[in-house]
FIPAKE-517323 format. One record per residue: residue number from 1; x, y negated, z negated of N, C-alpha, C, O in turn; residue in three letters; chain. Coordinates in nm, 3 decimals. Last residue first. Layout:
+-----+---------+---------+---------+---------+---------+---------+---------+---------+---------+---------+---------+---------+-----+---+
!   k !     n.x !     n.y !     n.z !    ca.x !    ca.y !    ca.z !     c.x !     c.y !     c.z !     o.x !     o.y !     o.z !   r ! c !
+-----+---------+---------+---------+---------+---------+---------+---------+---------+---------+---------+---------+---------+-----+---+
! NUM !       X !       Y !       Z !       X !       Y !       Z !       X !       Y !       Z !       X !       Y !       Z ! ALA ! A !
...
+-----+---------+---------+---------+---------+---------+---------+---------+---------+---------+---------+---------+---------+-----+---+
//
This chain:
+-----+---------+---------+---------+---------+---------+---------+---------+---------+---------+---------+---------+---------+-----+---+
!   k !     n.x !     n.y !     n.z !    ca.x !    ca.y !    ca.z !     c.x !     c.y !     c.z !     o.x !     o.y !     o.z !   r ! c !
+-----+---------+---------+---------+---------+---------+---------+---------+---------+---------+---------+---------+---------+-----+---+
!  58 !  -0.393 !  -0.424 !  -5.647 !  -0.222 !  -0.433 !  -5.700 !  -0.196 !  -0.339 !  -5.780 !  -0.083 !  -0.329 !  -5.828 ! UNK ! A !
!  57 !  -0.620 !  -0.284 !  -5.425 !  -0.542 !  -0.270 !  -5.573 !  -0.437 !  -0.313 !  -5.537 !  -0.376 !  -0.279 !  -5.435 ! UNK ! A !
!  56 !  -0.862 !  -0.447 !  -5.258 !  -0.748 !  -0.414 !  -5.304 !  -0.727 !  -0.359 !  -5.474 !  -0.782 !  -0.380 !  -5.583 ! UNK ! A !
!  55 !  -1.144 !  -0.382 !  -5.084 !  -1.136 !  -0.356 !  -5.204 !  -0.989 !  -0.384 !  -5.174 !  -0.961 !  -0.349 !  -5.060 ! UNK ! A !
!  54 !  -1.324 !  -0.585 !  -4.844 !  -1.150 !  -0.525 !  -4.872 !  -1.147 !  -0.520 !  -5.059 !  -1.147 !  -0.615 !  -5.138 ! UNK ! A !
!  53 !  -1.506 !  -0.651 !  -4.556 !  -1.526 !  -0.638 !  -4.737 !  -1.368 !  -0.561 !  -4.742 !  -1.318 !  -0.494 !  -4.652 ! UNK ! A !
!  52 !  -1.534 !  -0.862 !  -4.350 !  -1.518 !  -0.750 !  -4.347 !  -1.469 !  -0.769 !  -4.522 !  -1.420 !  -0.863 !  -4.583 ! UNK ! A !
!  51 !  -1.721 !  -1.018 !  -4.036 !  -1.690 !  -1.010 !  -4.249 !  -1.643 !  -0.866 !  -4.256 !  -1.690 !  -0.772 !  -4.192 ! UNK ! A !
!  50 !  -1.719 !  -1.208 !  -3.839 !  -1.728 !  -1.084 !  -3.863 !  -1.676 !  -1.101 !  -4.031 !  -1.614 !  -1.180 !  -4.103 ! UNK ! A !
!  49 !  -1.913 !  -1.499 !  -3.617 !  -1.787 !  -1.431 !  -3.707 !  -1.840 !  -1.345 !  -3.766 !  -1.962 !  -1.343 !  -3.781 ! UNK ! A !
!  48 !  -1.905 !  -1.475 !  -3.246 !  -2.011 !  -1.445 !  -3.341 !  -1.904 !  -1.433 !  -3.485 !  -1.809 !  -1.356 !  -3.469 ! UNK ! A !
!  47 !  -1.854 !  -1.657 !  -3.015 !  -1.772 !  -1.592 !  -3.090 !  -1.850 !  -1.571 !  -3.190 !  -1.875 !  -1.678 !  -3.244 ! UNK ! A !
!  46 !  -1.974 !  -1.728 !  -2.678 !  -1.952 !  -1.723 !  -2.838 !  -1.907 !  -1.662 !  -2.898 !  -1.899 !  -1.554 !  -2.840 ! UNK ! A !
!  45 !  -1.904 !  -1.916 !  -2.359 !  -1.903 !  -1.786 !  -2.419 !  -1.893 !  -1.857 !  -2.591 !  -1.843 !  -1.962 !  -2.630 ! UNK ! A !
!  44 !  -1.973 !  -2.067 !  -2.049 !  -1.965 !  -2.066 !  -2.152 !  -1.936 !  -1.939 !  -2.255 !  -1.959 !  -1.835 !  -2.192 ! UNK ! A !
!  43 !  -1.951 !  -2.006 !  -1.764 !  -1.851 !  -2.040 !  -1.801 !  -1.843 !  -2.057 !  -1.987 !  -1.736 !  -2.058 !  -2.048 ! UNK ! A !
!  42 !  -2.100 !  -1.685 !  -1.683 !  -2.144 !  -1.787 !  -1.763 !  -2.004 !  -1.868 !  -1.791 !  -1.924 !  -1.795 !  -1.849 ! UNK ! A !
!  41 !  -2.127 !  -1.489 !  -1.373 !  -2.065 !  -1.474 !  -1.513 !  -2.134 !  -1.613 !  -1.560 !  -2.221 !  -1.660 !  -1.486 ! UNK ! A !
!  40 !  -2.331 !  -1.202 !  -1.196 !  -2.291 !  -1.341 !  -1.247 !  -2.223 !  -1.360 !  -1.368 !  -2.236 !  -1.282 !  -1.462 ! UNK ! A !
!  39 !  -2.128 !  -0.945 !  -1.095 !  -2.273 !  -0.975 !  -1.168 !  -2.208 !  -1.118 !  -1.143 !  -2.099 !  -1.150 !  -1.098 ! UNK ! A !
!  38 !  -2.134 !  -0.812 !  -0.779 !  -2.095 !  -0.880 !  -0.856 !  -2.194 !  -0.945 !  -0.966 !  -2.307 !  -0.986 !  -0.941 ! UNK ! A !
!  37 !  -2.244 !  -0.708 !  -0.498 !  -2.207 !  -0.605 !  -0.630 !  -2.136 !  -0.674 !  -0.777 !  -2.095 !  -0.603 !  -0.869 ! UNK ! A !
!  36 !  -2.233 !  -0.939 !  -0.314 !  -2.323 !  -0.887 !  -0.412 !  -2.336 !  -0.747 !  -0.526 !  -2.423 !  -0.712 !  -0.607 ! UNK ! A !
!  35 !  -1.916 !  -0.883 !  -0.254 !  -1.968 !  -1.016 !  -0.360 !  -2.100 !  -0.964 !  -0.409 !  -2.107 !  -0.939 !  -0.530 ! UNK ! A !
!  34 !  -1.865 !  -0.637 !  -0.174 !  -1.846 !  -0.692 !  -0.305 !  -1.879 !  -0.803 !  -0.346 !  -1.876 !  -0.832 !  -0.466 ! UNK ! A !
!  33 !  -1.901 !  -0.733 !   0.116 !  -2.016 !  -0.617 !   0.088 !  -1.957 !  -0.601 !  -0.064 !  -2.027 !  -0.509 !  -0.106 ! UNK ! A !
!  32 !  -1.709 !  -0.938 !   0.168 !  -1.898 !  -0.927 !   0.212 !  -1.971 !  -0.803 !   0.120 !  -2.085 !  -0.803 !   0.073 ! UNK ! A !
!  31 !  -1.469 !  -0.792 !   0.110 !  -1.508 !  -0.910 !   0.024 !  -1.675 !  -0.917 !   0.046 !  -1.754 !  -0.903 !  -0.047 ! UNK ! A !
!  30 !  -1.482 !  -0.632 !   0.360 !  -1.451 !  -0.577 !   0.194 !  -1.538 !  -0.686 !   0.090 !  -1.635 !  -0.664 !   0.018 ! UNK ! A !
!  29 !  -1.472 !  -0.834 !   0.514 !  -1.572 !  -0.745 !   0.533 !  -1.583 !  -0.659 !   0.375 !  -1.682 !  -0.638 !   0.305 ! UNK ! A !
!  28 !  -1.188 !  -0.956 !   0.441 !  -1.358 !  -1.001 !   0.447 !  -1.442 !  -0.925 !   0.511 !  -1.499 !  -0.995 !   0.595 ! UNK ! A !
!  27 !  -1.050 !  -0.702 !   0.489 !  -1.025 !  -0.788 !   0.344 !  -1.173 !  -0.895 !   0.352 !  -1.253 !  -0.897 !   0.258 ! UNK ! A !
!  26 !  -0.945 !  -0.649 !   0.725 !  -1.076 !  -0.521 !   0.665 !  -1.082 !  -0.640 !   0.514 !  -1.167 !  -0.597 !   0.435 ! UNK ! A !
!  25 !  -0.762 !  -0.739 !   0.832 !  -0.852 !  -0.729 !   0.914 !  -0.976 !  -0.680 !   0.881 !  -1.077 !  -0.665 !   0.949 ! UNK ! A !
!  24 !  -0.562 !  -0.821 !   0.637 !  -0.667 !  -0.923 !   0.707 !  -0.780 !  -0.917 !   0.747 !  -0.874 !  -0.995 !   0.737 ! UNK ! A !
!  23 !  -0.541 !  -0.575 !   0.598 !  -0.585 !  -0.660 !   0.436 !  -0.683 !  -0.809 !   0.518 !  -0.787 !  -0.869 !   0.492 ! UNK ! A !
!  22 !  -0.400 !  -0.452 !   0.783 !  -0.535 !  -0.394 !   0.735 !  -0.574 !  -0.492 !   0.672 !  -0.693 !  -0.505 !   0.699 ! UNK ! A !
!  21 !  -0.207 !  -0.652 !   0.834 !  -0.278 !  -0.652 !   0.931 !  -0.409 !  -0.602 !   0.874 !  -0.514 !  -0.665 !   0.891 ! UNK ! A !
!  20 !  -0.045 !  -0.518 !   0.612 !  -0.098 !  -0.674 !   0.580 !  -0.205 !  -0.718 !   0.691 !  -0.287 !  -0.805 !   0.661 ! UNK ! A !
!  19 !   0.011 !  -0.246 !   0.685 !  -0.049 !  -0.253 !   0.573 !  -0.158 !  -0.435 !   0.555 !  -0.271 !  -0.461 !   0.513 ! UNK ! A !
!  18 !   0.189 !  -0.334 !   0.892 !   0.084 !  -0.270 !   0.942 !  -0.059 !  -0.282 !   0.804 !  -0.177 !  -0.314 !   0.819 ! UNK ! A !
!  17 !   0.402 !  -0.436 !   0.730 !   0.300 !  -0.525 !   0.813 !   0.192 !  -0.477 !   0.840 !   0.090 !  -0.544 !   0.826 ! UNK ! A !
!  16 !   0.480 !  -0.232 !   0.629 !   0.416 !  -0.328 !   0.495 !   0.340 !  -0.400 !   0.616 !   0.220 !  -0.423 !   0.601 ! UNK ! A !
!  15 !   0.471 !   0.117 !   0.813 !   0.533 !  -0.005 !   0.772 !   0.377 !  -0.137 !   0.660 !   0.257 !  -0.128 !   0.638 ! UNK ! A !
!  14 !   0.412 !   0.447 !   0.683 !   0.349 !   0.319 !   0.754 !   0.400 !   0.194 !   0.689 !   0.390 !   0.160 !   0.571 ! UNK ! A !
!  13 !   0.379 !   0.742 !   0.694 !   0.514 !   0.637 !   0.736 !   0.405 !   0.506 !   0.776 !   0.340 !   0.487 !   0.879 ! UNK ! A !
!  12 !   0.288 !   0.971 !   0.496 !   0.211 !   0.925 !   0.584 !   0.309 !   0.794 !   0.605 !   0.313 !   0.731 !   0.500 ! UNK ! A !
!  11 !   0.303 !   1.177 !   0.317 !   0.334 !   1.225 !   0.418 !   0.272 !   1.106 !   0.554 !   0.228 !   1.137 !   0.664 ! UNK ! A !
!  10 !   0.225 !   1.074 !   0.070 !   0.134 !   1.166 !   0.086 !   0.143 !   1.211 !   0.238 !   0.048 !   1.264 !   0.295 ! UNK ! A !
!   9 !   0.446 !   0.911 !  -0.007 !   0.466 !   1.033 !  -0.060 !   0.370 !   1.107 !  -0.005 !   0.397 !   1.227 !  -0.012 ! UNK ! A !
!   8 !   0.410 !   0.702 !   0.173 !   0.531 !   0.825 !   0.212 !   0.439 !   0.952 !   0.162 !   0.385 !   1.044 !   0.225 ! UNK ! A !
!   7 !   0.181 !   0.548 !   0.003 !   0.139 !   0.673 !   0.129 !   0.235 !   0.743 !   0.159 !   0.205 !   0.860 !   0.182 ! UNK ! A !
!   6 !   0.354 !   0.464 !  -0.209 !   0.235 !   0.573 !  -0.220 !   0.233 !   0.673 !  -0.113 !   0.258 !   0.794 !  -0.108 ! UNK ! A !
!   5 !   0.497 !   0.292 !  -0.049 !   0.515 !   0.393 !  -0.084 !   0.456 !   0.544 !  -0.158 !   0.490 !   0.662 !  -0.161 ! UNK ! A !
!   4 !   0.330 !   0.110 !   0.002 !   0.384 !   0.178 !   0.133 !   0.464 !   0.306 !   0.080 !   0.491 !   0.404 !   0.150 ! UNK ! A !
!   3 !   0.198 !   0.024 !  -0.227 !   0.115 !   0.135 !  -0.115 !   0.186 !   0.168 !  -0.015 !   0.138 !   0.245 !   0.068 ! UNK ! A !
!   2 !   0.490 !   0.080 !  -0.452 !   0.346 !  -0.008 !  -0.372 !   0.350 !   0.055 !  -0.272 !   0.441 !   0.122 !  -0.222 ! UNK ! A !
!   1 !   0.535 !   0.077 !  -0.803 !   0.523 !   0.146 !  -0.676 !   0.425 !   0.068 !  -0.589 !   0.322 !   0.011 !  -0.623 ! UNK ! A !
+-----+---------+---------+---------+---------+---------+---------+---------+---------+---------+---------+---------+---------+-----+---+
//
């Protein structure tokens, strides 16, 4: 489902352009006030290994 159809359902007719005009027009101002809500990431990462004990019966 996509937001032009979302909104029908909530009684509200709004063409995909009108929708792509918002994304331009509100999409860096959006982006400004989420970048500092962003943590930093690390390109590096570890994998710590895990043990796990397994009684079997045959």
């Amino acid at each position: 489902m996509n937001l032009e159809e979302m909104m029908l359902e909530r009684g509200l007719e709004v063409d995909h352009s009108i929708i792509n005009r918002w994304v331009l027009h509100y999409g860096p101002e959006l982006d400004e006030w989420a970048r500092p809500q962003l943590k930093p990431t690390n390109d590096s990462w570890k994998v710590d290994e895990t043990y796990i004990k397994a009684n079997f019966v045959s």
